[in-house]
MIDOSE-1310 file (N, C-alpha, C; in nm, 2 decimals, decimal comma, always signed):
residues 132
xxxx	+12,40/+3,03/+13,42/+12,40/+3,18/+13,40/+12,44/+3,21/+13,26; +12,44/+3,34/+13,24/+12,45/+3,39/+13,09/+12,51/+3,51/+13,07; +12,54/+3,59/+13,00/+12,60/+3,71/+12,93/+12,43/+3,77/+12,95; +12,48/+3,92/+12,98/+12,39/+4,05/+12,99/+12,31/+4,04/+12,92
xxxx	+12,33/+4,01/+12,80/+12,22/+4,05/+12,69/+12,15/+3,92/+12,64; +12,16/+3,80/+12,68/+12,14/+3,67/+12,69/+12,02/+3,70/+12,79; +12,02/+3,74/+12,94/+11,97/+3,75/+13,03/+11,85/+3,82/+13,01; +11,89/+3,97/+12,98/+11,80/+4,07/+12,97/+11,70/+4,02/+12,85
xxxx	+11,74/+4,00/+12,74/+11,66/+3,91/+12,69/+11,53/+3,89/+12,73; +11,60/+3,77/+12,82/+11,48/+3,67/+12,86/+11,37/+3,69/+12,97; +11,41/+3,85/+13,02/+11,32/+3,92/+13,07/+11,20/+3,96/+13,06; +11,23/+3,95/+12,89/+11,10/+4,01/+12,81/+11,05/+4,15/+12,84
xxxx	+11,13/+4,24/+12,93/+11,12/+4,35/+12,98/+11,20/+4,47/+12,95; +11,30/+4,43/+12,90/+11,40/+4,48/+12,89/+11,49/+4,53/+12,74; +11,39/+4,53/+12,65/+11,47/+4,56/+12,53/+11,50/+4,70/+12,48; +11,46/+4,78/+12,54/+11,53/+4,93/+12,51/+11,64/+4,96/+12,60
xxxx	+11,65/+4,89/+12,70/+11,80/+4,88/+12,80/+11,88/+4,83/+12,71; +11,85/+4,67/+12,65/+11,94/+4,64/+12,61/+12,01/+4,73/+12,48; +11,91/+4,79/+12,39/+11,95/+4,85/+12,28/+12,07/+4,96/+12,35; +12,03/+5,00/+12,46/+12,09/+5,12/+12,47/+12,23/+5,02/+12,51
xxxx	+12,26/+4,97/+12,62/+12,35/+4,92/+12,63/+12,46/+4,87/+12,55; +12,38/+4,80/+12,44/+12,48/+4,79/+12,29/+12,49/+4,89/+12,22; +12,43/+4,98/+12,21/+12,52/+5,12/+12,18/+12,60/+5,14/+12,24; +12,54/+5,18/+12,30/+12,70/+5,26/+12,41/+12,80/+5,16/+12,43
xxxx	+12,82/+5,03/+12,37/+12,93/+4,91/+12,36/+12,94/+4,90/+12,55; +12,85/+4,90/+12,60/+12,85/+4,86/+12,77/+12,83/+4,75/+12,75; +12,74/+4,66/+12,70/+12,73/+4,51/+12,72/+12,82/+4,40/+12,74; +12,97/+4,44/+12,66/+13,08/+4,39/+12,67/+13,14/+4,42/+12,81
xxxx	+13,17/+4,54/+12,84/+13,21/+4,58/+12,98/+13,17/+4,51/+13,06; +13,04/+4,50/+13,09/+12,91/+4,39/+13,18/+12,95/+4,31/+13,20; +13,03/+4,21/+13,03/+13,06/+4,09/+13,06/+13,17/+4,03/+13,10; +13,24/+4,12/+13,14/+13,39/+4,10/+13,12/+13,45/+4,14/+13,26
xxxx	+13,36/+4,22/+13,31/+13,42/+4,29/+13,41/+13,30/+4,26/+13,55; +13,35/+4,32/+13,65/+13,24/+4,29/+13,73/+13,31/+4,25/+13,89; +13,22/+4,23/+13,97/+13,05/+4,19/+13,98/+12,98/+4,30/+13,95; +12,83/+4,33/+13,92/+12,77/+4,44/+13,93/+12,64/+4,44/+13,93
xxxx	+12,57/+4,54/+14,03/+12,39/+4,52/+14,03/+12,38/+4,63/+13,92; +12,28/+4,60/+13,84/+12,22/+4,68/+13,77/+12,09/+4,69/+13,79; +12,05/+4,80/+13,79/+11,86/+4,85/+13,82/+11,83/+4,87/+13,66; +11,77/+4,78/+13,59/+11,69/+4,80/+13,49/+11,60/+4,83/+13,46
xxxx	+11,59/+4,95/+13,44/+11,47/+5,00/+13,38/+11,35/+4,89/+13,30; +11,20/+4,86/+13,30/+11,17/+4,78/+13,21/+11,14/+4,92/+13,07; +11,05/+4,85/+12,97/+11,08/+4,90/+12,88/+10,93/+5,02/+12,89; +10,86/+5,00/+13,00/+10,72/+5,10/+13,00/+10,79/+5,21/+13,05
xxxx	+10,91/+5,20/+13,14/+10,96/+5,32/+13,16/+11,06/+5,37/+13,06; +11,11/+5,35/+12,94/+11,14/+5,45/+12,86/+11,07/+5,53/+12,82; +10,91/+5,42/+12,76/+10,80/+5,47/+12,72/+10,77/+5,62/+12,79; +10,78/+5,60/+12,94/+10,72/+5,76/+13,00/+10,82/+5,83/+12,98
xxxx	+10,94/+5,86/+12,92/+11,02/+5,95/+12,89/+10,98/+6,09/+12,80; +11,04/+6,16/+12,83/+10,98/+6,31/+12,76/+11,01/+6,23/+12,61; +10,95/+6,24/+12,46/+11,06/+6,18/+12,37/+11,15/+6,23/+12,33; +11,19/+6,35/+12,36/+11,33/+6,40/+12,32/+11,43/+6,37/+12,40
xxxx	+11,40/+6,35/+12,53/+11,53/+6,28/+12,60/+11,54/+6,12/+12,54; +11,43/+6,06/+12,52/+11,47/+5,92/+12,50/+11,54/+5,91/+12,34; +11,51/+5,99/+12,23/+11,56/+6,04/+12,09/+11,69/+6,06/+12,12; +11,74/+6,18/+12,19/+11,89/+6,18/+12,24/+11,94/+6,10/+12,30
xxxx	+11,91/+6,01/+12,42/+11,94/+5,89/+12,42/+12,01/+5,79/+12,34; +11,90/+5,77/+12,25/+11,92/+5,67/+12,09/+12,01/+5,73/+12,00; +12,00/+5,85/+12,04/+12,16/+5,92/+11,94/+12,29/+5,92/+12,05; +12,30/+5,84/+12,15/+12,41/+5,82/+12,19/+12,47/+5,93/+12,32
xxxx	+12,40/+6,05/+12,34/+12,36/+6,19/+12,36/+12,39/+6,15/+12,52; +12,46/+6,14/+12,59/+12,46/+6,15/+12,76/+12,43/+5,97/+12,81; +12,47/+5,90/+12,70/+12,36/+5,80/+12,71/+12,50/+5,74/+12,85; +12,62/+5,77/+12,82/+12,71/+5,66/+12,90/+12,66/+5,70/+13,03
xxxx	+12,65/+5,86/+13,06/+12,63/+5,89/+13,18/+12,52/+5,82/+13,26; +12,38/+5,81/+13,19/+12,26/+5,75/+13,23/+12,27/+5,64/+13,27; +12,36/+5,53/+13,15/+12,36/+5,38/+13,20/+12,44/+5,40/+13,35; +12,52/+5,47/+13,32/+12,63/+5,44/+13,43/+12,55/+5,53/+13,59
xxxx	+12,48/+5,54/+13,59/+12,36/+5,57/+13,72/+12,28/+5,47/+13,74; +12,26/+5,33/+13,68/+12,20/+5,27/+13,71/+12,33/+5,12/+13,72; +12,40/+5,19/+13,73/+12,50/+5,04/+13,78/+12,60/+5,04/+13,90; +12,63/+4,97/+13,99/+12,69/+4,98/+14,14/+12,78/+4,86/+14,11
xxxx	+12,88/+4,86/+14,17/+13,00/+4,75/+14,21/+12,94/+4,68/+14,30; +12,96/+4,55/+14,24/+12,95/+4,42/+14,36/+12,79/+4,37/+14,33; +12,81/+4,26/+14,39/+12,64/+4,21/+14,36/+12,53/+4,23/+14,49; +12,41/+4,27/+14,46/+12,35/+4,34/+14,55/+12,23/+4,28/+14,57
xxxx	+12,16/+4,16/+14,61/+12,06/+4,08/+14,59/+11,94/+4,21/+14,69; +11,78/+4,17/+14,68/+11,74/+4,25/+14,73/+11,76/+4,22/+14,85; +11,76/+4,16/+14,97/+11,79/+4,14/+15,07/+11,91/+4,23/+15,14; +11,98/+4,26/+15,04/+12,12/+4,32/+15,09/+12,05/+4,45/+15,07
xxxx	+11,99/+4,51/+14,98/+11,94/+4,61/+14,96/+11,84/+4,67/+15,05; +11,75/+4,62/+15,13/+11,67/+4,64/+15,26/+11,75/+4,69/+15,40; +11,89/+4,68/+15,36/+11,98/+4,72/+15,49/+12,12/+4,80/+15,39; +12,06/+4,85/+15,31/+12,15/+4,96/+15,28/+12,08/+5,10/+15,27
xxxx	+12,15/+5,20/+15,30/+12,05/+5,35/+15,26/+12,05/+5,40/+15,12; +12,23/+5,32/+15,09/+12,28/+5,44/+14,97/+12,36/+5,35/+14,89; +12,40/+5,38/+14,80/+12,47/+5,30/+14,72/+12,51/+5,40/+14,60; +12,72/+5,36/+14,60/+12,75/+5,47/+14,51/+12,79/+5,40/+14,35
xxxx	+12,71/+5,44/+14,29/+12,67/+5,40/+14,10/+12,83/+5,41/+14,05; +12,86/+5,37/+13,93/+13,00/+5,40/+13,85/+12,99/+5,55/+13,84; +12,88/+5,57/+13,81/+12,94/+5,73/+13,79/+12,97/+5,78/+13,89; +12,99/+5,77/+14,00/+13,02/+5,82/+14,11/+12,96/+5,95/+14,14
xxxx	+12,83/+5,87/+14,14/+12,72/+6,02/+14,25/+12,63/+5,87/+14,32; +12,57/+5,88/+14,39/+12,51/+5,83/+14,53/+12,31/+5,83/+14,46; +12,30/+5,71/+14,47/+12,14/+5,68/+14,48/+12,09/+5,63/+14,59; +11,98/+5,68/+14,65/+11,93/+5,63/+14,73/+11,82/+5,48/+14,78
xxxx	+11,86/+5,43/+14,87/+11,78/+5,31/+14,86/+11,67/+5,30/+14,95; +11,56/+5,25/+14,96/+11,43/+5,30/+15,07/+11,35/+5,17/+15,09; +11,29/+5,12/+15,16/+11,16/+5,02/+15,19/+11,09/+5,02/+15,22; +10,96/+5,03/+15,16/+10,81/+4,98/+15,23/+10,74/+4,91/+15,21
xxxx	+10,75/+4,86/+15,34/+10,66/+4,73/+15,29/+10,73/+4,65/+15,25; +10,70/+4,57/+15,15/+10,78/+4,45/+15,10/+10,84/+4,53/+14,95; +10,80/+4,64/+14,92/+10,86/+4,73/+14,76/+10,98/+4,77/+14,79; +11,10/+4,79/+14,77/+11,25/+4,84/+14,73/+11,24/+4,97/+14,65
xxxx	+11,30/+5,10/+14,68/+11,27/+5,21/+14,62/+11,41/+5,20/+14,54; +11,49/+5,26/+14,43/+11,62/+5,30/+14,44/+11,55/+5,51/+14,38; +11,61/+5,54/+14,47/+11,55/+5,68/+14,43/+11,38/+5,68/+14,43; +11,35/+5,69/+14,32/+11,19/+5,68/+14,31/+11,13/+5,58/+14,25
xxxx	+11,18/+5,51/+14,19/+11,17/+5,38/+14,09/+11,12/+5,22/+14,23; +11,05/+5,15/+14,17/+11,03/+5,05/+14,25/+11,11/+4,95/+14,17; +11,19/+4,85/+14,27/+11,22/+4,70/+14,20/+11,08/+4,66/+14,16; +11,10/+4,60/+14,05/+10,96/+4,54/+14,03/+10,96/+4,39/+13,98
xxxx	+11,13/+4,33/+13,97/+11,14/+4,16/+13,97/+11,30/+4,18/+14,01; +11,31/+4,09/+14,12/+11,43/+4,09/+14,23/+11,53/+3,99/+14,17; +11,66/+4,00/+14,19/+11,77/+3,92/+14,20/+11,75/+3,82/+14,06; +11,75/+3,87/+13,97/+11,81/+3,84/+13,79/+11,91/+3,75/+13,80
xxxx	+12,01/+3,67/+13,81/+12,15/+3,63/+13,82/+12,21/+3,63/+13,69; +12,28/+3,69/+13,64/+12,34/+3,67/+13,51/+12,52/+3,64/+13,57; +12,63/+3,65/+13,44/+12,75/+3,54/+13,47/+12,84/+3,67/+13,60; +12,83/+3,84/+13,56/+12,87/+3,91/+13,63/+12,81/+3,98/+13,75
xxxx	+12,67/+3,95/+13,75/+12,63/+4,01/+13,86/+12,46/+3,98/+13,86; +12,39/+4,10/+13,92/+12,24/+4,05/+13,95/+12,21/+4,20/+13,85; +12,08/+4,15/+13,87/+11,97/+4,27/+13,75/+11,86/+4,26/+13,89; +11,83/+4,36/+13,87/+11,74/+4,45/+13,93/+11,63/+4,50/+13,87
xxxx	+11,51/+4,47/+13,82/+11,44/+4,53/+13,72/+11,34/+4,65/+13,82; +11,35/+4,72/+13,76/+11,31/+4,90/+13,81/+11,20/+4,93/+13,72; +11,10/+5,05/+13,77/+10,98/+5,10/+13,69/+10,99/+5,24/+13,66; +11,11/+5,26/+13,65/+11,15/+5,43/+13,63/+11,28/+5,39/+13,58
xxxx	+11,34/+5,51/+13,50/+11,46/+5,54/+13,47/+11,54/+5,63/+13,54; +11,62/+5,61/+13,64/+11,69/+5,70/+13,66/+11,77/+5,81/+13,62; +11,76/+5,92/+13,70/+11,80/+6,01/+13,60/+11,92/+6,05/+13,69; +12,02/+6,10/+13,65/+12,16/+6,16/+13,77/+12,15/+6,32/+13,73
């Protein structure tokens, strides 16, 4: 296993998460602390962002709050996630979790590559950005 940004990496999906993440100095948190599922956004879903939210964003602008809606205590493989409804994020507001079929919703976003393993927790790669 590897450090966050090691991982995300190698996703090849994930490089506007990661930038943001090292902004906002969360990458270190990630690594240090933990366990934790993260729902990663890939990087076609920043692309559909209004660009002024994703501009503010990149200026640091609400950015802690955002990450911190896409991250939950404890490690959450998808499996575990098919038998949860809800799941409460660091920021402490509530996302919802849904299934059909064999797709994983978290709010509206689909998983779209399951159970990531990195050294503190799992990655979740998502098709939307959540918004709190």
């Amino acid at each position: 296993m590897s450090a966050i940004a090691e991982t995300l990496k190698t996703t090849q999906m994930n490089n506007t998460l990661l930038k943001l993440l090292k902004l906002a100095k969360m990458d270190e948190f990630l690594d240090t602390q933990g366990p934790f599922t993260i729902f990663a956004p890939n990087d076609e879903a920043f692309e559909e962002l209004p660009e002024d939210l994703l501009n503010s964003l990149l200026k640091g602008e609400n950015l802690e709050t955002v990450l911190n809606y896409h991250i939950v205590e404890d490690e959450r493989t998808a499996d575990d996630l098919r038998n949860i409804p809800s799941l409460e994020t660091l920021g402490g507001e509530e996302i919802l979790i849904d299934t059909l079929d064999d797709t994983i919703a978290v709010n509206d976003a689909a998983i779209i590559k399951e159970d990531i393993g990195y050294d503190n927790g799992i990655i979740q790669v998502i098709d939307s950005v959540l918004m709190p």
